[in-house]
C-alpha positions as CSV (number, residue, x, y, z in Angstrom):
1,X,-90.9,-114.2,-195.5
2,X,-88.1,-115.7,-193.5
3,X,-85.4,-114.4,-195.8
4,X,-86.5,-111.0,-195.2
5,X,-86.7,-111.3,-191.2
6,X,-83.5,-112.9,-191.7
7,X,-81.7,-110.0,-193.2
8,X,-83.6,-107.2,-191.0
9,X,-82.0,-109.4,-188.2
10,X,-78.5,-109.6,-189.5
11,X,-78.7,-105.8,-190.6
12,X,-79.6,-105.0,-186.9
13,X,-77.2,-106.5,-185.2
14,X,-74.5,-105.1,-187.8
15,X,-75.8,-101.4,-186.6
16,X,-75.4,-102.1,-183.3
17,X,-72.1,-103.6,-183.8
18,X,-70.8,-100.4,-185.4
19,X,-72.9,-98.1,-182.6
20,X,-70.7,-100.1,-180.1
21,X,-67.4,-99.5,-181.5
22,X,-68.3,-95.4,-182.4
23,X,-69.0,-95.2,-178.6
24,X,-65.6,-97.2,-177.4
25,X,-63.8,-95.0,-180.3
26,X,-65.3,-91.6,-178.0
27,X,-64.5,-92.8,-174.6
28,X,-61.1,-93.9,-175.7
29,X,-58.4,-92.2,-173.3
30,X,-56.3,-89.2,-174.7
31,X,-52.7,-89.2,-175.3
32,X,-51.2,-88.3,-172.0
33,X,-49.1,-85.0,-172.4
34,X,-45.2,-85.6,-171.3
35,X,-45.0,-84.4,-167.6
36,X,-42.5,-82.0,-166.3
37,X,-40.3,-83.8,-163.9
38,X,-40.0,-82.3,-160.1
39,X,-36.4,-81.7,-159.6
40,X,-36.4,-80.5,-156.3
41,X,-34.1,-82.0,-153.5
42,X,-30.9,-82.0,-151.6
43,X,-27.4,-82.5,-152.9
44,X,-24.0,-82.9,-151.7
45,X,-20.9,-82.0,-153.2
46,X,-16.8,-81.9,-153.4
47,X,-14.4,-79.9,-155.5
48,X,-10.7,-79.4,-156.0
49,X,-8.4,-77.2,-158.0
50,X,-5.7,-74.5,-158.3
51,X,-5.7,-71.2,-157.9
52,X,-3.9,-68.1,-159.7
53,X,-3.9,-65.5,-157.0
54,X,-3.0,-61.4,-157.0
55,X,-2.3,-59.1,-154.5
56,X,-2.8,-55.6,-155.3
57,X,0.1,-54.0,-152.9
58,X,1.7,-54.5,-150.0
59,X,1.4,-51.8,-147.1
60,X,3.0,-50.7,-143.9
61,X,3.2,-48.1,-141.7
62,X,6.7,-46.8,-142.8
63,X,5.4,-46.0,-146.0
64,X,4.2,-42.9,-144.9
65,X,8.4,-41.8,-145.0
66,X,8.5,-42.8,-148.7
67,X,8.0,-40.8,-151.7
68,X,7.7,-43.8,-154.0
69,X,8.0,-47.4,-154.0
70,X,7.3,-49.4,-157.4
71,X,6.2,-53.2,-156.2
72,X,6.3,-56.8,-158.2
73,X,4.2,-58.7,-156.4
74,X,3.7,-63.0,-157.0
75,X,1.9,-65.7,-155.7
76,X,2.7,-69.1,-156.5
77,X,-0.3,-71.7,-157.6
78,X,-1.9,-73.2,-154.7
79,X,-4.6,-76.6,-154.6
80,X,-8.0,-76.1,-153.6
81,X,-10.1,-78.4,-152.1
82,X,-14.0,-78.0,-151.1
83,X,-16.9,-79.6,-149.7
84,X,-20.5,-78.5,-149.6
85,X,-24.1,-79.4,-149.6
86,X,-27.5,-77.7,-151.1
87,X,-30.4,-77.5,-152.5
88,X,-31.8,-77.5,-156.1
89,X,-35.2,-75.8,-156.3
90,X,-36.5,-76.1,-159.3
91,X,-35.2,-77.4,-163.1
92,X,-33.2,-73.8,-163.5
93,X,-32.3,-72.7,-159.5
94,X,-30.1,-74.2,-157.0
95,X,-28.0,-72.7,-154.0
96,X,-25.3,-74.3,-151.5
97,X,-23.3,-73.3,-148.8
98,X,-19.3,-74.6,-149.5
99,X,-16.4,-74.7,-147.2
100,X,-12.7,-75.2,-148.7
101,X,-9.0,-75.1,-147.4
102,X,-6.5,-73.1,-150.0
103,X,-3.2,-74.7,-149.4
104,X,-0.3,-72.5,-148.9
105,X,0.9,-70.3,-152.3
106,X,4.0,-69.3,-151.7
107,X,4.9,-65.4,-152.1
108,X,7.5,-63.4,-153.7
109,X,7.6,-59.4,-153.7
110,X,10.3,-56.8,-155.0
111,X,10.2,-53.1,-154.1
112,X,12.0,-50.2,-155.1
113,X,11.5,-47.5,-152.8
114,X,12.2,-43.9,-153.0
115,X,13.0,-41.6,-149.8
116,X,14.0,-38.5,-148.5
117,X,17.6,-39.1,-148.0
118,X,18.2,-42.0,-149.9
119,X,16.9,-45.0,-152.2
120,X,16.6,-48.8,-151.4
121,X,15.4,-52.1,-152.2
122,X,13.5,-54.6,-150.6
123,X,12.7,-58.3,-151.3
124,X,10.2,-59.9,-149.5
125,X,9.4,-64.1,-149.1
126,X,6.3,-65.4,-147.5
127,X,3.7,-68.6,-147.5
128,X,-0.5,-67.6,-147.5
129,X,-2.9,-70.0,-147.0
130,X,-6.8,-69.6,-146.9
131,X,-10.2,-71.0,-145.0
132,X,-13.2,-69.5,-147.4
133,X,-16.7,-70.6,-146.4
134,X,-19.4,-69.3,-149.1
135,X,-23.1,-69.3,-149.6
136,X,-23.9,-69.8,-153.2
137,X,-26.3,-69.3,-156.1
138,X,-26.1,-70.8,-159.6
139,X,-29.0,-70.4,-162.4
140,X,-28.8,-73.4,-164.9
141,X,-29.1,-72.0,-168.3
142,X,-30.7,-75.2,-170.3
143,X,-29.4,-78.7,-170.9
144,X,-28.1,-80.1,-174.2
145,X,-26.8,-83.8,-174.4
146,X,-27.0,-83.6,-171.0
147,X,-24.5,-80.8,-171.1
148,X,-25.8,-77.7,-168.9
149,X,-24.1,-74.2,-168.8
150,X,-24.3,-72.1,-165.4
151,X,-23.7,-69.1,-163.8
152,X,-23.6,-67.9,-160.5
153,X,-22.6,-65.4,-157.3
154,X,-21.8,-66.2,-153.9
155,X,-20.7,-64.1,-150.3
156,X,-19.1,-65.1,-147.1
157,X,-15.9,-65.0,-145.4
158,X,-12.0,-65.8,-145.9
159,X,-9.7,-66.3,-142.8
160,X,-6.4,-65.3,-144.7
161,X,-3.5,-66.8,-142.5
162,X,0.5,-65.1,-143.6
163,X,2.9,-66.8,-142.3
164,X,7.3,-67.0,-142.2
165,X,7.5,-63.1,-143.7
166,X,11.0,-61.9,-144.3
167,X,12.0,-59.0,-145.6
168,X,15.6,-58.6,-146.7
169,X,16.7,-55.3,-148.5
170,X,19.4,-53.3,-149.1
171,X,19.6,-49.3,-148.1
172,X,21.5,-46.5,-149.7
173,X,21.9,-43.8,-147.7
174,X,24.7,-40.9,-149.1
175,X,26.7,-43.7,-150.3
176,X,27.1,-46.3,-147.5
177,X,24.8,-50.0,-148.6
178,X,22.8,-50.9,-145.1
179,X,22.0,-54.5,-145.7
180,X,19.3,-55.1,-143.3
181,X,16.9,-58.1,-142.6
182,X,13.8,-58.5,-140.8
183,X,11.3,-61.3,-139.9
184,X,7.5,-60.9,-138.8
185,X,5.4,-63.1,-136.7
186,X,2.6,-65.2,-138.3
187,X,-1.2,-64.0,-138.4
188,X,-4.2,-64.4,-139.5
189,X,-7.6,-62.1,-140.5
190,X,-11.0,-62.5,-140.9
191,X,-12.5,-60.8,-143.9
192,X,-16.1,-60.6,-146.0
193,X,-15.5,-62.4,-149.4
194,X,-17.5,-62.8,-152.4
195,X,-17.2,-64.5,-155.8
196,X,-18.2,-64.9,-158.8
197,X,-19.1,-68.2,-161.2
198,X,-19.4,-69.2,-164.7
199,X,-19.2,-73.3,-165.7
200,X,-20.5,-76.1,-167.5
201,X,-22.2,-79.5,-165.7
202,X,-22.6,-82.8,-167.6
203,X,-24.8,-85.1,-165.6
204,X,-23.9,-88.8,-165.8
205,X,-26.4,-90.3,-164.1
206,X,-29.9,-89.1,-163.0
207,X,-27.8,-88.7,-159.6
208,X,-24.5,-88.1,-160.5
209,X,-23.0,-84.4,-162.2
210,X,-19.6,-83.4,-162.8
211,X,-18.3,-79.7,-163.1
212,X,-16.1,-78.2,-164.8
213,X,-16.0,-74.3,-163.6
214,X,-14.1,-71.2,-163.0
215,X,-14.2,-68.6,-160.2
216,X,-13.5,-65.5,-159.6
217,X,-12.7,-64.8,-155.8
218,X,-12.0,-61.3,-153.6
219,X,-10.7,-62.3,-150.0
220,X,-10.0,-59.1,-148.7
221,X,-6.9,-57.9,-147.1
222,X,-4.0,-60.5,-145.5
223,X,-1.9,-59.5,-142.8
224,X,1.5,-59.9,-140.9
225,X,2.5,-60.1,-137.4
226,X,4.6,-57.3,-135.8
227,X,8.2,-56.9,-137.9
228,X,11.3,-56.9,-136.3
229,X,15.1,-57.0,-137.0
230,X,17.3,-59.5,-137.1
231,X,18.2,-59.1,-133.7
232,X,14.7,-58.9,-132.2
233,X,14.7,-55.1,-131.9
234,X,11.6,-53.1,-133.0
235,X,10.8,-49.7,-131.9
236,X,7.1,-49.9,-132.8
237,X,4.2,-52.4,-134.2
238,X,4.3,-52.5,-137.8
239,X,2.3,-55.4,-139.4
240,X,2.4,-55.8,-143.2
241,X,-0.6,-55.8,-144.9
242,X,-1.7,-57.4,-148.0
243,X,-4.1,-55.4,-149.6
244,X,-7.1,-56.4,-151.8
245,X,-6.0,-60.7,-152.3
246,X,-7.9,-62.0,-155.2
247,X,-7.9,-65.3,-157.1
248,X,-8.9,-66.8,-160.3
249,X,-9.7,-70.1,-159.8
250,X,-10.6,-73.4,-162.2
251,X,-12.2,-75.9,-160.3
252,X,-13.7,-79.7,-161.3
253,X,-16.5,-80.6,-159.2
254,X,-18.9,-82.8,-158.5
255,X,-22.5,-83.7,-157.4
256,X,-24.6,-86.1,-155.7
257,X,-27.9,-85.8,-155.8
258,X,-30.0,-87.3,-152.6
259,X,-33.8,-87.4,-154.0
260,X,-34.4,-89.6,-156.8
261,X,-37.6,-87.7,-159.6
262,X,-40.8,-89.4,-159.6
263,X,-40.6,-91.7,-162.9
264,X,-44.2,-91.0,-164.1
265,X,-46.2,-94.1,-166.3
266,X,-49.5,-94.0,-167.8
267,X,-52.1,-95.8,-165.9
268,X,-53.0,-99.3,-167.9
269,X,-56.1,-99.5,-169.6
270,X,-58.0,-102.9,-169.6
271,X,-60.9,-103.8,-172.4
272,X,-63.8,-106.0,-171.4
């Protein structure tokens, strides 16, 4: 009769056993899902680079006595160098406002002109420099071994400064050459700018990105101060303008990011 209450016992206390561990097995804590990081925050950043820069003719007021005039217009290649801070909204968005100084490219144009009366030909030296300040916009387009391709637009505003213009040429009038040189003061112009981005980003750190990225950039119009002779003598203003300067740029920049993303761990789970 003991044996019997003896087993009942030990069989009890093995079913309870097992109900204990069936309910620990259902209250056990899922498998936490990965959680998408926050990658919102402020950034700073600096660039440099060189620039390959057109010019799509050069104007002036005397033109208007020409019939034709073919022009071969070159800038030299000129260093870039940026700063800028933003603002990355999301995993795929960011946007920053950028200020750079475009050192001085220096200029050479040819023309062959055409007019009643005569032909001639003009050569033409000058140094441009730039101030461009630009808000941008990039969209991310994925990351791959930390590798992320971008793209992006931007608009603002180029202070184009010309400066030390000469123009010497030579005129041929009926058969006399009328060597003739001519010098114009230095200026500067304001105009709306806007560009356009394409690029790749590798991120070092979690707070550190460098950029490799090229730019395409419309400055406007440049212009010259008043041209006169050799001698000083000008019978009216006639500024010479640079019209429609472009640039294709290739740039290496980089980023510091100034928010560091929440590093998310489960919470721990104690038995007993």
């Amino acid at each position: 009769m003991r044996s019997v209450k003896f087993f009942i016992a030990a069989g009890a206390a093995t079913l309870m056993s097992s109900a204990v561990s069936a309910a620990d097995m259902a209250i056990a804590p899922p498998p936490y899902a990965p959680v998408v990081e926050d990658f919102g925050g402020w950034y700073l950043r600096g660039d440099i680079g060189f620039s390959n820069q057109r010019v799509s003719r050069l104007n002036n007021v005397l033109d208007a006595n020409n019939t034709s005039s073919v022009q071969n217009l070159t800038f030299g290649t000129a260093g870039i160098f940026g700063i800028g801070a933003g603002y990355r909204f999301n995993n795929w968005f960011r946007a920053d406002i950028t200020g750079e100084y475009r050192g001085n490219s220096q200029f050479l144009g040819k023309d062959s002109i055409t007019y009643v009366g005569g032909f001639g030909t003009d050569v033409y030296h000058a140094t441009k420099s730039e101030w461009v300040v630009l808000g941008n916009a990039y969209v991310d387009l994925g990351t791959w071994w930390c590798v992320t391709p971008f793209i992006g637009a931007g608009i603002g505003g180029a202070r184009v400064s010309i400066a030390n213009f000469t123009d010497s040429g030579l005129a041929i009038q009926g058969g006399p050459v009328l060597p003739g040189l001519a010098f114009a003061d230095n200026a500067s112009k304001w105009n709306f700018a806007w560009a356009l981005h394409a690029g790749v980003a590798y991120r070092v750190t979690p707070n550190f990105t460098v950029e490799l990225a090229y730019r395409y950039l419309d400055m406007g119009d440049g212009v010259t101060g008043d041209i006169r002779r050799f001698d000083g003598v000008n019978n009216f203003y006639n500024p010479m303008t640079f019209k429609s300067i472009t640039s294709h740029d290739l740039k290496l920049g980089v980023r510091w990011d100034l928010y560091n993303p929440p590093v998310y761990q489960p919470p721990i789970v104690r038995k007993g």
